[in-house]
C-alpha positions as a printed NumPy array, in Angstrom:
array([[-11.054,  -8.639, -10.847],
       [-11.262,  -6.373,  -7.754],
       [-11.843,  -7.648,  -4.193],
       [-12.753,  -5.571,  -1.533],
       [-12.797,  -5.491,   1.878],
       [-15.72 ,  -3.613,   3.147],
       [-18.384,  -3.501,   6.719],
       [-22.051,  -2.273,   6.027],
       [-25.285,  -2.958,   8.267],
       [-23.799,  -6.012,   9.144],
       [-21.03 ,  -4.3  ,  11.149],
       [-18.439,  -7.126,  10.593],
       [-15.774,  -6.577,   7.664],
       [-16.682,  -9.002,   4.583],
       [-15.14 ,  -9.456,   1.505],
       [-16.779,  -8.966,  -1.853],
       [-15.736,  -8.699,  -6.279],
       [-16.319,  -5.076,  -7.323],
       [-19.075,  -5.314,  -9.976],
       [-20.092,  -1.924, -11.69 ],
       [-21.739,  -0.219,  -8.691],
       [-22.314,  -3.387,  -6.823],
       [-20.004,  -5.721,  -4.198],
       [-20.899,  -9.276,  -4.863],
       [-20.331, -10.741,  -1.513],
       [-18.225, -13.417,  -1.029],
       [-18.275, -16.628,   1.627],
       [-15.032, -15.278,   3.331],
       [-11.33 , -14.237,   2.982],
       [-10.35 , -14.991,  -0.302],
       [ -6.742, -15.645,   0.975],
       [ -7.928, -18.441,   2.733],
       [-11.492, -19.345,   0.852],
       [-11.229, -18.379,  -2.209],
       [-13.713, -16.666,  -4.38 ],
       [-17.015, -18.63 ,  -3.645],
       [-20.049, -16.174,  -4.018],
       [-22.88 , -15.84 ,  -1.595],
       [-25.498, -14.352,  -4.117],
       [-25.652, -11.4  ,  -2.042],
       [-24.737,  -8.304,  -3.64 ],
       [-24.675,  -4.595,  -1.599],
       [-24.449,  -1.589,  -3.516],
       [-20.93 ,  -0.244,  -3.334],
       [-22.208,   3.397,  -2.477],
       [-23.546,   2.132,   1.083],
       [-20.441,   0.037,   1.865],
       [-17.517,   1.824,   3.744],
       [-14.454,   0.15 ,   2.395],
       [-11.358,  -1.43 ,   4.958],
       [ -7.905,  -1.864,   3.881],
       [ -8.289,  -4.552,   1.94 ],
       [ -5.793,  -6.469,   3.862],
       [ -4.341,  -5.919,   7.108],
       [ -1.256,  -8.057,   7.049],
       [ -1.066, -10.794,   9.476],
       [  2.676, -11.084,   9.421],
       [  4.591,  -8.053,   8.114],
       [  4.282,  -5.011,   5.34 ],
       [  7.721,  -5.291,   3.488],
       [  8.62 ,  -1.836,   1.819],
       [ 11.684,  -1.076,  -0.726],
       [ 13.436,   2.03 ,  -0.446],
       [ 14.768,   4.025,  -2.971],
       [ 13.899,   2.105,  -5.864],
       [ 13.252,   4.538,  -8.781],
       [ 17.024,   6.449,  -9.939],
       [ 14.863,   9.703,  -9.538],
       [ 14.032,   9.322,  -6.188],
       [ 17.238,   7.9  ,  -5.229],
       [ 19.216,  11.319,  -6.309],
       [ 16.432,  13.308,  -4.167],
       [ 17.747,  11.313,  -1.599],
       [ 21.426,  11.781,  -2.478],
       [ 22.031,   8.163,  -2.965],
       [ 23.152,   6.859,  -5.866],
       [ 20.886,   3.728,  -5.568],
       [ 21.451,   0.821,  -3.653],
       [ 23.155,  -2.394,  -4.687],
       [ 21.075,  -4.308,  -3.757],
       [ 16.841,  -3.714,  -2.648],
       [ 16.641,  -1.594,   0.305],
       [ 14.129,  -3.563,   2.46 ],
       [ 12.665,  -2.619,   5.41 ],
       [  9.253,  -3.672,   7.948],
       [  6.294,  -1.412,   8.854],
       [  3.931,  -2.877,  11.258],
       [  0.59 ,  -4.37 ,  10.501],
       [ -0.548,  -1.527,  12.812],
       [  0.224,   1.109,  10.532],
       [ -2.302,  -0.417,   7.921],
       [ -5.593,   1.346,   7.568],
       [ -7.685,   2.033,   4.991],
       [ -9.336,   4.543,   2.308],
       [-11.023,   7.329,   3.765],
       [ -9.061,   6.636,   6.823],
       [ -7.097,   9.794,   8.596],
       [ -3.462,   9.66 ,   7.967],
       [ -2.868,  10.864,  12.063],
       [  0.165,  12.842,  11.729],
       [  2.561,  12.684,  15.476],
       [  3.703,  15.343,  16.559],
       [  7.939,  15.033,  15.567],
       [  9.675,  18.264,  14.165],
       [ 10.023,  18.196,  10.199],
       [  8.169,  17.189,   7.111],
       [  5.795,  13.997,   6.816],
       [  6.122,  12.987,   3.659],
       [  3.65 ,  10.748,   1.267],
       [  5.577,   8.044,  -0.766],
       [  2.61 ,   6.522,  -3.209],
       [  3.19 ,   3.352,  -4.41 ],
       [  1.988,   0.013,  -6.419],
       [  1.56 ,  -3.124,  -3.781],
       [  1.966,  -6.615,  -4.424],
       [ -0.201,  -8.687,  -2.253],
       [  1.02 , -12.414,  -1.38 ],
       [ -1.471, -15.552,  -2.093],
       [  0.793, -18.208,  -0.447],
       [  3.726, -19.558,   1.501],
       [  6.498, -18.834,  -0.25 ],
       [ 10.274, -18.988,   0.49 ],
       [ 13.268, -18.776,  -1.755],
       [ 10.902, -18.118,  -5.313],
       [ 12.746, -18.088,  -8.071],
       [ 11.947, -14.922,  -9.675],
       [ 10.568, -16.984, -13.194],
       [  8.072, -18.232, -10.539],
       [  6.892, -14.931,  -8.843],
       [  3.342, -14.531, -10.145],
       [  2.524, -18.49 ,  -8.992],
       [  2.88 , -16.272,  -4.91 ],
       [  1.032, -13.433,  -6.137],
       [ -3.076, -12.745,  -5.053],
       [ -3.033,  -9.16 ,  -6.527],
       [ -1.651,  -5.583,  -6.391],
       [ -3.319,  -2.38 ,  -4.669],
       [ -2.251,   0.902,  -3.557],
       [  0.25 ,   1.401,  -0.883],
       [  0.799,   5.342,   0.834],
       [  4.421,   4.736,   2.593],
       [  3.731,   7.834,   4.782],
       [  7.145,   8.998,   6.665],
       [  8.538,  11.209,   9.234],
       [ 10.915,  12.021,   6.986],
       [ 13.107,  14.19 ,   9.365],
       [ 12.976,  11.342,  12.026],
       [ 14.285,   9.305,   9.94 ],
       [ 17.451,  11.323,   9.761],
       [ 17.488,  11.98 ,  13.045],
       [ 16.862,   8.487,  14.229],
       [ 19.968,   6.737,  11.678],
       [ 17.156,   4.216,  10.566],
       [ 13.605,   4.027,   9.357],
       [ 11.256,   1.906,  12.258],
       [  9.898,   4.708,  14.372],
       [  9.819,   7.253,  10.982],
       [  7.447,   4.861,   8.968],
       [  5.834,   2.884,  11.186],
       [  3.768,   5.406,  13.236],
       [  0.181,   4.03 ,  13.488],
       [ -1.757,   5.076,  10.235],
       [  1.45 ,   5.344,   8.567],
       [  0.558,   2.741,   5.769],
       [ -2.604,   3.135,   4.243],
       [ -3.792,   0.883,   1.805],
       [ -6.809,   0.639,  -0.849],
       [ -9.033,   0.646,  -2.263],
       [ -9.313,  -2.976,  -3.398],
       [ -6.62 ,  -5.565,  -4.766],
       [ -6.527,  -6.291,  -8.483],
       [ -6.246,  -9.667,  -9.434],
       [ -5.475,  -9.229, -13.005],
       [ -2.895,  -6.669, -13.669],
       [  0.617,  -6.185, -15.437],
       [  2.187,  -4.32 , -13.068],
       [  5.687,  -3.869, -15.294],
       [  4.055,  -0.527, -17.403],
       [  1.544,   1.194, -14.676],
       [  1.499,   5.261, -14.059],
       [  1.716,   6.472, -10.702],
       [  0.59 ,   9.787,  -9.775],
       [  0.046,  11.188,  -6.443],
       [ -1.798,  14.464,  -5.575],
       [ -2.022,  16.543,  -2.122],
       [ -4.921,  19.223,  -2.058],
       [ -5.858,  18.662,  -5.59 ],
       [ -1.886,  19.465,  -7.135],
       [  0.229,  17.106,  -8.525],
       [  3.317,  15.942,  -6.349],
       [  5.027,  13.012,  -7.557],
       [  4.652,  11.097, -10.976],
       [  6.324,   7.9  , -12.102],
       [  5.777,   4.604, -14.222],
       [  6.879,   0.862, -12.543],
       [  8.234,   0.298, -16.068],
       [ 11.517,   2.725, -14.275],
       [ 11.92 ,   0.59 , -10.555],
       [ 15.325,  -0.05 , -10.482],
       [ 14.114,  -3.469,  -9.121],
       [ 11.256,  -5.563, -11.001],
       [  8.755,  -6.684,  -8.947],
       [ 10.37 , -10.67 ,  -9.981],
       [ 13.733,  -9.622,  -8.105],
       [ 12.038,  -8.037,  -5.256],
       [  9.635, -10.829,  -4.22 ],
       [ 13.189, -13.417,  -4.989],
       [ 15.227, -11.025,  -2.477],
       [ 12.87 , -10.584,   0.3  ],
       [ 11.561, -14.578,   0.205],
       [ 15.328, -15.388,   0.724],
       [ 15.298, -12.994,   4.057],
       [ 12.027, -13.774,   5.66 ],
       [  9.095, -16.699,   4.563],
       [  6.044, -14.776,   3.036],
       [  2.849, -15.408,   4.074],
       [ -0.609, -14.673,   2.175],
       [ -1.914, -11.51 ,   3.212],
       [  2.044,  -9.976,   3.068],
       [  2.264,  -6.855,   1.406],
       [  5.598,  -5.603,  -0.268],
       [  5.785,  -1.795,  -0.939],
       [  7.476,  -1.642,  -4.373],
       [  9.094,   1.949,  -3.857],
       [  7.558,   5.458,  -4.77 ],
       [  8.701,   7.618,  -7.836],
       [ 10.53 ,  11.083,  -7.543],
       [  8.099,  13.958,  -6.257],
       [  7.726,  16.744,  -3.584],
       [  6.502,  14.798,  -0.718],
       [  5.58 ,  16.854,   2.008],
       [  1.634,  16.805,   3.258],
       [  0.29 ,  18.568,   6.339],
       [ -3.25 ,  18.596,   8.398],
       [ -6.   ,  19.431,   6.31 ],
       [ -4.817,  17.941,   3.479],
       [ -5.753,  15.027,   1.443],
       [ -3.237,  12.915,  -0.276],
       [ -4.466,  10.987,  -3.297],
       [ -2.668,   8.223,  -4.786],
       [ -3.504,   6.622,  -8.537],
       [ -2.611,   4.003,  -9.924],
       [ -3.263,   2.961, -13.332],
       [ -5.517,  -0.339, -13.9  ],
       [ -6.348,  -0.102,  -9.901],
       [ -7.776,   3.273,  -8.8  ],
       [ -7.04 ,   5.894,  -6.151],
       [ -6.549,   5.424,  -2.605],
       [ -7.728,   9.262,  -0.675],
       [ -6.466,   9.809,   3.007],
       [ -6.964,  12.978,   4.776],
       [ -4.204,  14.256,   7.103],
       [ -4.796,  15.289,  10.628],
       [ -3.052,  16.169,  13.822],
       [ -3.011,  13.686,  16.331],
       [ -4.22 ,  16.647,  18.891],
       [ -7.345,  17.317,  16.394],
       [ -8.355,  13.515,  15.88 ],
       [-11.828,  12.438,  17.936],
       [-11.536,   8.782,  18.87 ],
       [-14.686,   7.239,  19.331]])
């Protein structure tokens, strides 16, 4: 099942079940509400869709997670996940500009599978991850990739506002362990992987970080992106796909060339 988040004539963001061309509406968050139908339905083509969650407490991301990506780095992988915070503010959604800051050095895409928390979890055992799971989307982990050598840690490089876009919808029902990833900028082919090679399963992530911090629903934990050229610029659109879920689009621009309204 696929739930959107999505505004239309109604201006406020609702939620809705992807059906063929169709949203089928639903009574409210389904974090919080579950998935009770209005009747309504709105035809996906006139719907702009949101992120389809904007965190309330914290996007957790895993660095370096596939061997691949780990040697581009020159690591040799950590010992244990490499977790780190973006800030709700860098969510936004498909369709959304990725608004690049102007830092010296590359900004760099870094697609990569979601998981989205359903509950209050702390300390899961990792044979009882899926019972804190409400689905997976799309994740871009967008980084100032020279900042973040420059800097000696990540917060400023990745957490820029726009810096985590997200989408299109979550997938509720979904084996994430087997799932291509490819990610395209301008139409050619950047970085390709398969979750079946993280170096951590999704199980031992969501048992690591729920031993550091308490996870709430809407919590979103970037699984780590496979090994690629990752550079992007302005005037570019980076498109992320993910088997069994979609492909998230985000156009870059300069924050100099971006029209607030």
């Amino acid at each position: 099942m696929k739930v959107a988040r999505f505004s239309s004539n109604s201006g406020e963001p609702q939620f809705g079940i992807v059906d063929d061309s169709d949203l089928v509406v639903l009574t409210g968050d389904p974090l919080y509400h579950g998935l009770d139908t209005t009747g309504e339905r709105i035809p996906l083509d006139s719907a702009k869709l949101l992120a389809p969650v904007i965190p309330r407490s914290k996007v957790i991301c895993v660095g370096m997670n596939y061997a691949e990506h780990a040697a581009d780095m020159g690591h040799e992988g950590p010992e244990n996940p490499l977790v780190f915070l973006k800030p709700n503010t860098s969510v936004v959604g498909p369709g959304d500009p990725i608004v690049l800051p102007p830092v010296p050095g590359r900004i760099v895409h870094e697609g990569e599978l979601a998981v989205v928390i359903g509950s209050v979890a702390k300390r899961v055992k990792p044979e009882d991850w899926e019972s804190v799971v409400f689905g997976y989307t799309i994740a871009n982990d967008v980084s100032a990739r020279d900042v973040m050598f420059a800097d000696g840690q990540w917060a400023r490089a990745k957490g820029y506002d726009s810096f985590c876009p997200l989408g299109p919808w979550i997938e509720t029902e979904l084996d994430p362990s087997h799932l291509d990833i490819t990610t395209y900028v301008a139409g050619e082919k950047r970085r390709e992987g398969n979750t079946k090679d993280l170096i951590y399963s999704i199980p031992e992530i969501i048992a690591f970080v729920s031993d550091v911090w308490t996870l709430l629903p809407g919590d979103v934990i970037c699984t780590g992106t496979p090994s690629g050229l990752g550079g992007f610029q302005a005037g570019q659109t980076v498109d992320i796909t993910i088997e069994g879920i979609g492909t998230l689009s985000n156009p870059a621009v300069n924050r100099d060339d971006r029209t607030d309204s």
